[in-house]
MARDO-204293 format. One record per residue (C-alpha): residue number from 1; residue in three letters; x, y, z. Coordinates in steps of 0.05 Angstrom, whole numbers. Example, Ala and Ser with C-alpha at 12.3 -4.5 7.8 and 13.67 -1.06 7.14 Angstrom:
// MARDO-204293
    i   aa      px      py      pz
    1  ALA     246     -90     156
    2  SER     273     -21     143
//
This chain:
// MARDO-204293
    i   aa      px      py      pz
    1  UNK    2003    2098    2634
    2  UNK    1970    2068    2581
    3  UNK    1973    1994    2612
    4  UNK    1940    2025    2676
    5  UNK    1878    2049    2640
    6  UNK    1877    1978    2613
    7  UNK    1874    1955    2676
    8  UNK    1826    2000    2709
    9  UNK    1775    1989    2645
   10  UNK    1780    1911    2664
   11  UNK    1764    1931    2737
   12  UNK    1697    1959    2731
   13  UNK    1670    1895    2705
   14  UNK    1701    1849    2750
   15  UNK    1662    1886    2802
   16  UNK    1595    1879    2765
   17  UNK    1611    1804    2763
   18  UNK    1623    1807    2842
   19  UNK    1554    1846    2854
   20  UNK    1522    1807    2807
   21  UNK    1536    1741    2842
   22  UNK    1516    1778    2904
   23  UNK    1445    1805    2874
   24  UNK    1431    1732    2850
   25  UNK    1439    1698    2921
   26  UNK    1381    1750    2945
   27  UNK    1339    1740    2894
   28  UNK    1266    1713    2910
   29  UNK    1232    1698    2851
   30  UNK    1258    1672    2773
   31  UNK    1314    1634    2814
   32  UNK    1330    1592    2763
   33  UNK    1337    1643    2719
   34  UNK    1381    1681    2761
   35  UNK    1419    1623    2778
   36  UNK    1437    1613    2707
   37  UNK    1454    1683    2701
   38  UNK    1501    1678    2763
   39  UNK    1545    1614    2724
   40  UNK    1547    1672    2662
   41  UNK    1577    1727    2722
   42  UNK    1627    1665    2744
   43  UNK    1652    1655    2669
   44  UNK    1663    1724    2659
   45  UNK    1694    1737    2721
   46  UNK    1744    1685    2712
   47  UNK    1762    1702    2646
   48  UNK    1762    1782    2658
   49  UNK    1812    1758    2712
   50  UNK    1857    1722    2679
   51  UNK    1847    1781    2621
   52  UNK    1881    1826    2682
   53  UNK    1936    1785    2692
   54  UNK    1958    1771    2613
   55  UNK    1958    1844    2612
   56  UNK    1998    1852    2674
   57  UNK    2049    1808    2643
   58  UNK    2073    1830    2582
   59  UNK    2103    1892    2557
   60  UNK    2058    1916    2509
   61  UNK    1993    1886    2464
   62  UNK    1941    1900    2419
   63  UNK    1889    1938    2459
   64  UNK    1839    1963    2413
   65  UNK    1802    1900    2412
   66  UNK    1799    1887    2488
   67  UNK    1773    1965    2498
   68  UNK    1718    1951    2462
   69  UNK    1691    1882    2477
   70  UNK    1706    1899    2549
   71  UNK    1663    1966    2541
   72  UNK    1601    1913    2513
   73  UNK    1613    1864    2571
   74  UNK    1598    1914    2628
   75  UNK    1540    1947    2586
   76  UNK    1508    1869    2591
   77  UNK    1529    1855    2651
   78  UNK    1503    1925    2689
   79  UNK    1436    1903    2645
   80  UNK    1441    1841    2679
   81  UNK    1456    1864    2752
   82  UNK    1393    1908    2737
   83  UNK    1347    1850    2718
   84  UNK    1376    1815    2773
   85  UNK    1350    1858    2828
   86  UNK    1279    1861    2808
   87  UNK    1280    1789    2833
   88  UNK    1288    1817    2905
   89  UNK    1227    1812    2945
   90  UNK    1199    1883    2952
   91  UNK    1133    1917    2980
   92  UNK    1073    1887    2944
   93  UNK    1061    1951    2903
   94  UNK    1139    1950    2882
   95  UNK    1119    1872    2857
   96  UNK    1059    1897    2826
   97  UNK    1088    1955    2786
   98  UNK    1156    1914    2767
   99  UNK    1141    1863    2712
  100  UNK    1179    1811    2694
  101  UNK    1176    1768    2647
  102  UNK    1215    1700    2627
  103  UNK    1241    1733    2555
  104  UNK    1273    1790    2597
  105  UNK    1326    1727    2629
  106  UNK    1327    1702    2563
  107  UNK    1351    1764    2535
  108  UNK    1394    1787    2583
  109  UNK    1424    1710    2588
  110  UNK    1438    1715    2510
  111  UNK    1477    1781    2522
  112  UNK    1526    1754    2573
  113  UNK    1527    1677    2529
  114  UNK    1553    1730    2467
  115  UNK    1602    1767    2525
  116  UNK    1628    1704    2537
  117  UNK    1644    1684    2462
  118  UNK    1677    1756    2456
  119  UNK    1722    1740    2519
  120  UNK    1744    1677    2487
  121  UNK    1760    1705    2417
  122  UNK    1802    1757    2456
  123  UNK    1839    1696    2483
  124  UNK    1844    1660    2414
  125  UNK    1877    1721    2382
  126  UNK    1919    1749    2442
  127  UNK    1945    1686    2464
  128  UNK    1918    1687    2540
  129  UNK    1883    1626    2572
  130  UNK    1829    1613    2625
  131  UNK    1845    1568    2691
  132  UNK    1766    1560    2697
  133  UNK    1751    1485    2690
  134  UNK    1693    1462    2643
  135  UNK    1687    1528    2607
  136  UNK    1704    1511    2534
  137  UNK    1763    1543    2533
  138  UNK    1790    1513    2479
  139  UNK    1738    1534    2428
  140  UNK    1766    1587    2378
  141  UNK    1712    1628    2355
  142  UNK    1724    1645    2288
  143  UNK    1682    1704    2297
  144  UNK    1675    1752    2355
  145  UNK    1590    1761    2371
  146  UNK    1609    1838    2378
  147  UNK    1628    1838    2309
  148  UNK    1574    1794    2277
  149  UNK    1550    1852    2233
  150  UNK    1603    1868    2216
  151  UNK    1659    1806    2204
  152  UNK    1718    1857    2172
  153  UNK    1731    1890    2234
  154  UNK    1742    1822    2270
  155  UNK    1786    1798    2219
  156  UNK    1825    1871    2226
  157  UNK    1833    1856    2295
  158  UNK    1861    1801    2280
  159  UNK    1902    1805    2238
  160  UNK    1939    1868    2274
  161  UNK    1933    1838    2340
  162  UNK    1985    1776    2302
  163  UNK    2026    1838    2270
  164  UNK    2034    1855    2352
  165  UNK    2053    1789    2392
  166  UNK    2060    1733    2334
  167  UNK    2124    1695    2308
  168  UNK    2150    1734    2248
  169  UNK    2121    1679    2190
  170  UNK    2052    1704    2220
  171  UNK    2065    1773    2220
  172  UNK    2079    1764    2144
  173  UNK    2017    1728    2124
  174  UNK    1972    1771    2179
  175  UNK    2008    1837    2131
  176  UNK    1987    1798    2072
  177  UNK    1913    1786    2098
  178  UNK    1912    1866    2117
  179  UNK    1934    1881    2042
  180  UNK    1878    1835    2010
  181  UNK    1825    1877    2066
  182  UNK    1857    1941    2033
  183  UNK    1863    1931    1971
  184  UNK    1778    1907    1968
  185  UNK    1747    1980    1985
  186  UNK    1763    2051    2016
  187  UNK    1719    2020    2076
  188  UNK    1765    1969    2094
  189  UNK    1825    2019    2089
  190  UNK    1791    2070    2137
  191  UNK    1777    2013    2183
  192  UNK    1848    1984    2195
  193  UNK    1872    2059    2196
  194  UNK    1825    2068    2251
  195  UNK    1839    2001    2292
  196  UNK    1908    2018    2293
  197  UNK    1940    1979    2234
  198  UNK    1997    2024    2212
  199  UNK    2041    2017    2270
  200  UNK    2053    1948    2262
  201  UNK    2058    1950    2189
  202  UNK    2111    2003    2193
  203  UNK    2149    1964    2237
  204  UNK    2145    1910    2190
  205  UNK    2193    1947    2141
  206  UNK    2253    1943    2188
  207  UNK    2248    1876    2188
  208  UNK    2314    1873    2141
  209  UNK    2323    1803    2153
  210  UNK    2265    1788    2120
  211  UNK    2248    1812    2050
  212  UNK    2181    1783    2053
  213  UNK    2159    1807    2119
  214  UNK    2174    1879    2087
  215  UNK    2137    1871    2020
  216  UNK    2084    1846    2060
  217  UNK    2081    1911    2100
  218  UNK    2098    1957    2043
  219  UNK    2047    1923    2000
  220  UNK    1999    1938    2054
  221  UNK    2007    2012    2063
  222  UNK    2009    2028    1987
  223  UNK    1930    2001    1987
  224  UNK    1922    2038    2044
  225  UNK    1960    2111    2011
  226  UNK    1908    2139    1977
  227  UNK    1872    2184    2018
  228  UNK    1906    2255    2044
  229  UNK    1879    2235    2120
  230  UNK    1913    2168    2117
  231  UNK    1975    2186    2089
  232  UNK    1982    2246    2143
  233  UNK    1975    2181    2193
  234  UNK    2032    2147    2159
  235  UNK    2074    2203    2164
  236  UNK    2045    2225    2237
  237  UNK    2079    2160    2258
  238  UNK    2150    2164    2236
  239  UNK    2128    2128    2172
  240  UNK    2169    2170    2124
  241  UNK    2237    2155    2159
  242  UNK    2233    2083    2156
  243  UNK    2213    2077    2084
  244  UNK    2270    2113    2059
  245  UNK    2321    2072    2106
  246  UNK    2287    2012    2074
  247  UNK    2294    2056    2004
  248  UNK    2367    2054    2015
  249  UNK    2375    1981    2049
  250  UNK    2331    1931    2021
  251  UNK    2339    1881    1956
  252  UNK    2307    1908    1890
  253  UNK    2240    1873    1895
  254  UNK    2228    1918    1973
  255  UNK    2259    1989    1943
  256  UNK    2212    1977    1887
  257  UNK    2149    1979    1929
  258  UNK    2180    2034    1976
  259  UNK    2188    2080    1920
  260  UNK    2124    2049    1903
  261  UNK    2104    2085    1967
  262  UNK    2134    2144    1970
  263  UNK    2104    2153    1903
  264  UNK    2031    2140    1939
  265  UNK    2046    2187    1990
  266  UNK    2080    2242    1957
  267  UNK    2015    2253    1913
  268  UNK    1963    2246    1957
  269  UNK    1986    2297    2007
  270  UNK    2046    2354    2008
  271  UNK    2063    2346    2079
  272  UNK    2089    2271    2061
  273  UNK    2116    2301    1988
  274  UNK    2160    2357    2032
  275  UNK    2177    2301    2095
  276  UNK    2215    2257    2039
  277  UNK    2251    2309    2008
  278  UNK    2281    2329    2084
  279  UNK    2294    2269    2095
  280  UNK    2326    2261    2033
  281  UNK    2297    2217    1997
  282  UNK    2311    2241    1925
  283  UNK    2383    2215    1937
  284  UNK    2376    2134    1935
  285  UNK    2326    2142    1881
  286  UNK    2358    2175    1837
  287  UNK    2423    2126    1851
  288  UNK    2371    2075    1845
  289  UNK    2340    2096    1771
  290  UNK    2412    2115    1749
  291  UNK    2440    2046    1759
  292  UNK    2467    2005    1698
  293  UNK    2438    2078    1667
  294  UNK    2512    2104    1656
  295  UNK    2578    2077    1637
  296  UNK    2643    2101    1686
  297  UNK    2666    2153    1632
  298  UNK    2594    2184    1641
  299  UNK    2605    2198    1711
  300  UNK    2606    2262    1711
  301  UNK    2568    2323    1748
  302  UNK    2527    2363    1707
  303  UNK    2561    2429    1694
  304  UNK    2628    2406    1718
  305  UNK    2655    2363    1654
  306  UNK    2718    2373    1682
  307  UNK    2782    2336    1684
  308  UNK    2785    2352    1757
  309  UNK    2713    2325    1764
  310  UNK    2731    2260    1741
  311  UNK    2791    2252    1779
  312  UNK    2763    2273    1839
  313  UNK    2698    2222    1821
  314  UNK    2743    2171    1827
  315  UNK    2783    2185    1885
  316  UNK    2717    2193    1918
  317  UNK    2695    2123    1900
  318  UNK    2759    2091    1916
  319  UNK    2753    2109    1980
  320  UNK    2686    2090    1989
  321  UNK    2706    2011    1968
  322  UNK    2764    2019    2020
  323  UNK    2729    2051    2088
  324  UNK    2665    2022    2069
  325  UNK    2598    2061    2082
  326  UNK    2608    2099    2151
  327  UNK    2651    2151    2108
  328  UNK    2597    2176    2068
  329  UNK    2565    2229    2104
  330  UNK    2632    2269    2096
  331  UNK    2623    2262    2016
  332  UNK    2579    2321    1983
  333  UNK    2505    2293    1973
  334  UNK    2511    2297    1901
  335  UNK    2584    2267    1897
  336  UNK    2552    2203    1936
  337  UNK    2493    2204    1891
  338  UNK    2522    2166    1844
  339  UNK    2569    2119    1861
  340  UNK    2529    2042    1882
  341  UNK    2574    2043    1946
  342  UNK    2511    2042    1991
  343  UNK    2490    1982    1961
  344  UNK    2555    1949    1964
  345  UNK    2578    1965    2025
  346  UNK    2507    1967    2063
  347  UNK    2478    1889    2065
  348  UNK    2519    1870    2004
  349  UNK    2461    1877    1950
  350  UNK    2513    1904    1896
  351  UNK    2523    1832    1865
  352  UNK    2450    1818    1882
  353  UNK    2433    1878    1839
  354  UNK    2485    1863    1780
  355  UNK    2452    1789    1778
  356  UNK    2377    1810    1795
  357  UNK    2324    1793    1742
  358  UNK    2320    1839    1685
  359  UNK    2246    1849    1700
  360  UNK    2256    1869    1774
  361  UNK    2314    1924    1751
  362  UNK    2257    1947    1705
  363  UNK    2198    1954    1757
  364  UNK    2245    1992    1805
  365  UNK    2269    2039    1749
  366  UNK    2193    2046    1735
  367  UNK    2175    2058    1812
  368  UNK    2231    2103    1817
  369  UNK    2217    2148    1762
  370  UNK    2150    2152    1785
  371  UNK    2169    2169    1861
  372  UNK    2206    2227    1827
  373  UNK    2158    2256    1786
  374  UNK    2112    2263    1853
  375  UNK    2162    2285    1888
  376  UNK    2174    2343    1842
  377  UNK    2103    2358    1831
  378  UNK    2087    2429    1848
  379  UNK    2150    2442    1884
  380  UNK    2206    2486    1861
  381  UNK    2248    2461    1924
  382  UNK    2244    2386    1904
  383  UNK    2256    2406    1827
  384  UNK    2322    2438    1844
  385  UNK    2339    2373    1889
  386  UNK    2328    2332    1839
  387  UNK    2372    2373    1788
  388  UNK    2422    2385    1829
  389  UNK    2446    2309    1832
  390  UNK    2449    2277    1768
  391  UNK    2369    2261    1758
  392  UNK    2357    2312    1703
  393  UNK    2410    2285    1661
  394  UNK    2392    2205    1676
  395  UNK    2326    2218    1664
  396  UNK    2340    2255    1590
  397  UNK    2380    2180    1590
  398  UNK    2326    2145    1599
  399  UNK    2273    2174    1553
  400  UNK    2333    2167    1508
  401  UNK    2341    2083    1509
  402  UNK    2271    2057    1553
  403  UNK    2196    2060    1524
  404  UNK    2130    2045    1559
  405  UNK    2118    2059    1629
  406  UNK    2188    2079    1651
  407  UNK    2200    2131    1585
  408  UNK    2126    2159    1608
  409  UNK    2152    2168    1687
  410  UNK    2217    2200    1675
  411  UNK    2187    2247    1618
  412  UNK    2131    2272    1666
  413  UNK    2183    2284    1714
  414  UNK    2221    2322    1677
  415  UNK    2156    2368    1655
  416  UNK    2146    2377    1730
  417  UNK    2219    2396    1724
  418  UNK    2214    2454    1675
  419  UNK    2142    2469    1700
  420  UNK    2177    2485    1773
  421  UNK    2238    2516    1727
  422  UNK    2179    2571    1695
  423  UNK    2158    2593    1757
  424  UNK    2224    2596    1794
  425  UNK    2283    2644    1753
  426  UNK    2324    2608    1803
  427  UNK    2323    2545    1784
  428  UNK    2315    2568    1711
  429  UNK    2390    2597    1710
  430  UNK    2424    2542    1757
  431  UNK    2394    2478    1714
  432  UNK    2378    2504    1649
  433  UNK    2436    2547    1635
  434  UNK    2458    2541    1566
  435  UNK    2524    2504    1573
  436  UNK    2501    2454    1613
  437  UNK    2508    2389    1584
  438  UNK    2442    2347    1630
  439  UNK    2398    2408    1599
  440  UNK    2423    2401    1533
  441  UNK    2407    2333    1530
  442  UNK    2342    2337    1569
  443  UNK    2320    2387    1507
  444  UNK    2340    2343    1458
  445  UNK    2300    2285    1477
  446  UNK    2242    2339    1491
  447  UNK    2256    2356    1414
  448  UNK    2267    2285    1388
  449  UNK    2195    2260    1418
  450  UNK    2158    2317    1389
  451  UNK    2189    2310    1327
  452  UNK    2189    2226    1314
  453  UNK    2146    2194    1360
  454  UNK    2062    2187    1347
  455  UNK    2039    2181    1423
  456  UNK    2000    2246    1435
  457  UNK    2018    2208    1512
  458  UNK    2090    2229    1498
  459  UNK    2085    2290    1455
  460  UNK    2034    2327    1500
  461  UNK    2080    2328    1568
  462  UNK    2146    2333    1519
  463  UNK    2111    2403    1484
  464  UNK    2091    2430    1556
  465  UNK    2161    2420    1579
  466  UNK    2189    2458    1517
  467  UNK    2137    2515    1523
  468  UNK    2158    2526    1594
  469  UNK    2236    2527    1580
  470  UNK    2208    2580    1522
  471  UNK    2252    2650    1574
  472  UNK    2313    2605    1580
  473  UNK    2322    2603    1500
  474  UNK    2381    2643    1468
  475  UNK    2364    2683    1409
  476  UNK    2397    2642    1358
  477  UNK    2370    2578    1388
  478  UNK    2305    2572    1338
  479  UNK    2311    2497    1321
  480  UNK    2246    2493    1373
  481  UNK    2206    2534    1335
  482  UNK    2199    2496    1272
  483  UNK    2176    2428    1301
  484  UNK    2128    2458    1349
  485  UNK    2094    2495    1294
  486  UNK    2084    2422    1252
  487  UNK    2044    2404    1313
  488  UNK    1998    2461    1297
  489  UNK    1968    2412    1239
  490  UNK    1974    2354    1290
  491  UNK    1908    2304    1279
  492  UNK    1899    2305    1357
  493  UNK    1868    2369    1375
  494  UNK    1901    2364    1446
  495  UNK    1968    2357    1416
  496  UNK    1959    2425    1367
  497  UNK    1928    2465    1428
  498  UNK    1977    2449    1470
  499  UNK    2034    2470    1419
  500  UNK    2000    2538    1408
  501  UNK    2004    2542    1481
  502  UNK    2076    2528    1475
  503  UNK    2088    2571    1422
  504  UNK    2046    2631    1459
  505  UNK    2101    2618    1511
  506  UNK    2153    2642    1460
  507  UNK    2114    2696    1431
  508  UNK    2085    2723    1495
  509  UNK    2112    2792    1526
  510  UNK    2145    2764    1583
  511  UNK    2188    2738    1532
  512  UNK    2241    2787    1516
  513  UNK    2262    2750    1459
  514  UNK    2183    2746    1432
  515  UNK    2197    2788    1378
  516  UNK    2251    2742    1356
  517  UNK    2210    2678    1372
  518  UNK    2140    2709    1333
  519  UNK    2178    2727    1268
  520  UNK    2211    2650    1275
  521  UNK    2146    2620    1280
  522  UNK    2100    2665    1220
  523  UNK    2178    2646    1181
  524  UNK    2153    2570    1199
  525  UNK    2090    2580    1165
  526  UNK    2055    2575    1217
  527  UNK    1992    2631    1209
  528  UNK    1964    2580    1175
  529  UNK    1951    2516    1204
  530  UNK    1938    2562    1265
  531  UNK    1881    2597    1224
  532  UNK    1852    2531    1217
  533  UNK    1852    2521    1303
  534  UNK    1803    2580    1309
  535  UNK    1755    2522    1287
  536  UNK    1766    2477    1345
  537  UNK    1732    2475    1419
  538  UNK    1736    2536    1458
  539  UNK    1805    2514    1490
  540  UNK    1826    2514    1426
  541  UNK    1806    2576    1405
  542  UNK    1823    2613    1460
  543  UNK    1895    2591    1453
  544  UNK    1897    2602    1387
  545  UNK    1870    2670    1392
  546  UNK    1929    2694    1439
  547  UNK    1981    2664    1404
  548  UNK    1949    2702    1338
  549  UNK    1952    2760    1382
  550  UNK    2022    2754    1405
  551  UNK    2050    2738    1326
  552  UNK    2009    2800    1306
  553  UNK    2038    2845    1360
  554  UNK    2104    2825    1351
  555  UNK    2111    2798    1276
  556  UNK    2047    2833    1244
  557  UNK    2085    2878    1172
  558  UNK    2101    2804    1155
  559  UNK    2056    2789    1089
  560  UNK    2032    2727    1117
  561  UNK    1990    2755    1162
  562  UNK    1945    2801    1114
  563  UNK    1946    2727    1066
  564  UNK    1922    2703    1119
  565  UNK    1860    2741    1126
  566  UNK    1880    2748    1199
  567  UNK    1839    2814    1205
  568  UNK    1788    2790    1189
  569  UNK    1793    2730    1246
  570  UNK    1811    2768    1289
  571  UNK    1748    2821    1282
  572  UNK    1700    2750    1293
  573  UNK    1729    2740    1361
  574  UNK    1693    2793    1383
  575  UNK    1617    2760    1367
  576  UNK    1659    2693    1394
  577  UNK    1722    2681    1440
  578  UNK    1721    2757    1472
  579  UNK    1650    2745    1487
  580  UNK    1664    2690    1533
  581  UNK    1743    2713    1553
  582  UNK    1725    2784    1569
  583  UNK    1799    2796    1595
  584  UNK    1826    2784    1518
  585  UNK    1781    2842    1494
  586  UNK    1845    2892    1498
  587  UNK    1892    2844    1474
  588  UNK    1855    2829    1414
  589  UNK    1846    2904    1409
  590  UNK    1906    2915    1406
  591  UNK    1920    2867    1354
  592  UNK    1866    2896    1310
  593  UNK    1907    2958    1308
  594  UNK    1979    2938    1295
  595  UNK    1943    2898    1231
  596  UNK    1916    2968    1207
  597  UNK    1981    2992    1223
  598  UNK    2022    2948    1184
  599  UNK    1981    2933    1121
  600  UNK    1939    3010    1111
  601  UNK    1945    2992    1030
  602  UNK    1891    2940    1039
  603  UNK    1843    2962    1092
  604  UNK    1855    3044    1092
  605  UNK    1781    3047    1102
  606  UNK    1776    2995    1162
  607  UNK    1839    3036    1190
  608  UNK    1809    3106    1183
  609  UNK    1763    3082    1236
  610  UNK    1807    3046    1281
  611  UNK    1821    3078    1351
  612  UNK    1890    3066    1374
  613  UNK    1878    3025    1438
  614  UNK    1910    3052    1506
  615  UNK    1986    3026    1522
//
């Protein structure tokens, strides 16, 4: 259907060319000029002709460029068939009222003289040739005259117009030339989107014989990832299945830049972030950042540090060495997870892995980690996927033994992790229950970066994490409290607000255990260095005012508070905090009272006039 439209688009003009040639053999007057303009109508038909016939011939091509130079050629020549017919001898009052001047045929002449150049670009990039003797054919216009102003979009023709019909070492360096486009300005990006560029460059990444015929694609479409509207056209076009076959099937270096990808993807729009997960995507990249990660006496499921487990691990794998690949869709996802079979069975990469620069191993753990954490970004479903294989415990690994860039991805993961884990009781009980190993260890590299490292980078996503694990906290479990209170006196002002929002976490209501939690942290000495927070920006304050609040409420006959001269803080935050945070006026209130409450020796007079607030 589509080739037929082709067609009939390349008909109209043909039959301009015919009345043309027909208009100038009656004209009377400005024969010369019309005669010139009739060898213009004879080019064009011949090559408009031959245009019919390439696309008569092959299966499919790049259309988008022949639509629109076609469209320009019968504007020019319908101008022309119009100037053309004012040469016809007419009544002497038509003659006198029609004007025409020489610059109208030299006008109209350099309008058909630029159709022509357009015609032969289309043959120089489509690969279609004129049988018209003595027309220049060979001439390869570097430029098209249609696209003058405006040389990118010729050069996005182009180059997509090779992706469609040239050998496969031009398809890489016509990817390559689409990347460079991309990667100069959102402009460029929009225009290959729009031309039709992410067909071919998709199809470039099942090009498994040829690594660099996929980077040059993938490379391509990252530049091009960064926009919601172009990302939905990735993934309108089947784009999300063959990135994570290529995920799964490629050498290091190409699953670096597709994880690379679906990292692009998953952030800039949700629809791509929830099309990876069903088509499960999580899998290979978690196998991927776990390789090398663990030994074989690691292999084991979290929750399951069974005997059994183990056993059955390795009967698993066994099996997978012997029957190869095609047996392991019968395996449970998680079972498969973890085991390098797909890469050893599936285009024999294994020993290409095990001997692949240390660098490369590196950038795909980085690219990996990073496809993860936005992949689990705002989504509870993806969080549980990802805990339910063994990603929460290799990336607790990982912060463990990497630094730099890879330590940064997995740890931001893991706070979208526990963010989703907050929200969601659900995942709360089945990945943070208390005997299971991947959450213990998760917590104590949350715990071992807040309490060594100096990188307000690291400690501020580490301290989130632990604040929103704060409900999944056994009562005797207090070893969180202490550390998280040091950051109160933390030089970095970000750092100590976001441990009193942590801490407010554990001393909150929703907590039941806040009673527990408050008296831990006022035990910590923490009243105060979080005194000395009331003095900071109105973040600051605020946060530091609720947590005050909470340790109050739930702590408040402890003597540190009255040393404190909490009251007395907490009475200012009416000219101050409450003033601009109306909705804390009863919860400072409140707070007020239980101080009177607890300590009536030292302010009976304040607390004769205290109204209790309502419950």
């Amino acid at each position: 259907m589509e080739e037929k439209r082709i067609q009939d688009d390349l008909t109209f003009p043909i039959v301009l060319t015919e009345r043309l040639r027909s208009a100038v053999e009656e004209a009377d007057s400005f024969k010369q000029e019309c005669f010139n303009i009739g060898n213009y109508a004879d080019m064009l038909s011949e090559k408009l002709r031959c245009l019919v016939r390439f696309t008569g011939s092959v299966q499919s091509f790049y259309d988008r460029p022949v639509r629109r130079i076609v469209a320009e050629v019968y504007k020019n020549l319908d101008r022309a068939l119009t100037l053309v017919r004012k040469c016809k001898r007419r009544s002497v009052l038509r003659r006198v009222v029609t004007i025409i001047s020489a610059a109208d045929f030299r006008k109209v002449q350099n309008l058909l003289e630029a159709s022509v150049g357009d015609i032969k670009w289309l043959e120089s990039i489509l690969g279609f040739g004129s049988s018209a003797a003595g027309d220049d054919v060979g001439i390869v216009l570097t430029l098209p005259p249609i696209a003058s102003n405006d040389p990118i979009l010729a050069w996005v023709w182009s180059s997509i117009a090779s992706l469609h019909l040239r050998p496969l070492m031009e398809k890489i360096e016509a990817g390559n030339q689409l990347a460079q486009l991309a990667r100069d300005n959102d402009r460029n990006k929009q225009i290959i989107v729009e031309e039709g560029g992410v067909p071919p460059l998709l199809k470039l990444l099942k090009e498994t014989s040829s690594p660099e015929a996929q980077i040059a694609g993938a490379t391509a479409l990252i530049y091009l990832a960064n926009d919601q509207e172009r990302v939905r056209t990735i993934v309108n076009e089947q784009g999300v299945q063959m990135i994570v076959k290529g995920l799964a099937d490629s050498p290091m270096r190409v699953q670096a830049l597709m994880a690379d990808l679906v990292a692009r993807m998953a952030e800039h729009d949700s629809l791509a972030q929830d099309d990876f997960a069903r088509q499960n995507a999580i899998r290979p990249l978690v196998t991927l950042l776990s390789f090398e990660t663990f030994s074989d006496d690691q292999m084991v499921l979290p929750g399951k540090p069974s005997i059994h487990s183990i056993v059955q691990i390795n009967k698993e794998m066994e099996k997978t060495s012997i029957n190869g690949s095609k047996n392991n869709h019968h395996y449970r996802p998680h079972m498969n997870s973890f085991s390098h079979s797909e890469g050893s069975s599936r285009g024999g990469y294994r020993k290409e892995r095990e001997n692949e620069k240390p660098e490369i191993k590196l950038k795909l753990k980085i690219s990996c980690a990073e496809a993860l954490w936005m992949l689990a970004r705002g989504s509870v479903l993806n969080s549980k996927r990802i805990t339910d294989t063994k990603g929460l415990l290799c990336l607790a690994k990982l912060i463990e033994k990497e630094e730099g860039e890879l330590q940064y991805n997995c740890l931001m993961t893991i706070k979208e992790i526990t963010s989703a884990a907050e929200s969601n009781s659900d995942l709360r009980r089945s990945a943070f229950k208390s005997n299971s190993p991947a959450a213990k260890v998760a917590v104590d590299q949350l715990l071992r970066i807040i309490k060594e490292l100096d990188s307000p980078t690291l400690k501020i996503p580490a301290i989130k994490s632990l604040g929103s694990l704060a409900r999944t906290f056994p009562a005797k479990e207090t070893r969180f409290i202490g550390p998280l209170v040091a950051q109160l006196s933390n030089r970095s002002q970000e750092v100590a607000t976001e441990a009193a929002i942590a801490l407010g976490k554990f001393a909150c209501p929703d907590n039941y255990l806040c009673d527990v939690h408050s008296k831990a942290i006022v035990e910590s000495n923490g009243v105060q260095p979080l005194m000395r927070l009331l003095r900071g920006s109105e973040r600051t304050q605020l946060n530091g005012f609720i947590l005050l609040c909470y340790l109050v409420l739930h702590a408040g006959d402890n003597d540190a508070i009255e040393q404190a001269r909490v009251l007395t803080a907490l009475e200012g935050a009416d000219r101050t905090v409450v003033a601009q945070h109306p909705e804390l006026r009863e919860l400072v209130s409140k707070a007020i009272y239980h101080i009177n409450l607890y300590h009536t020796s030292s302010h009976s007079q304040r607390f004769s006039f205290v109204t209790p607030p309502f419950q």
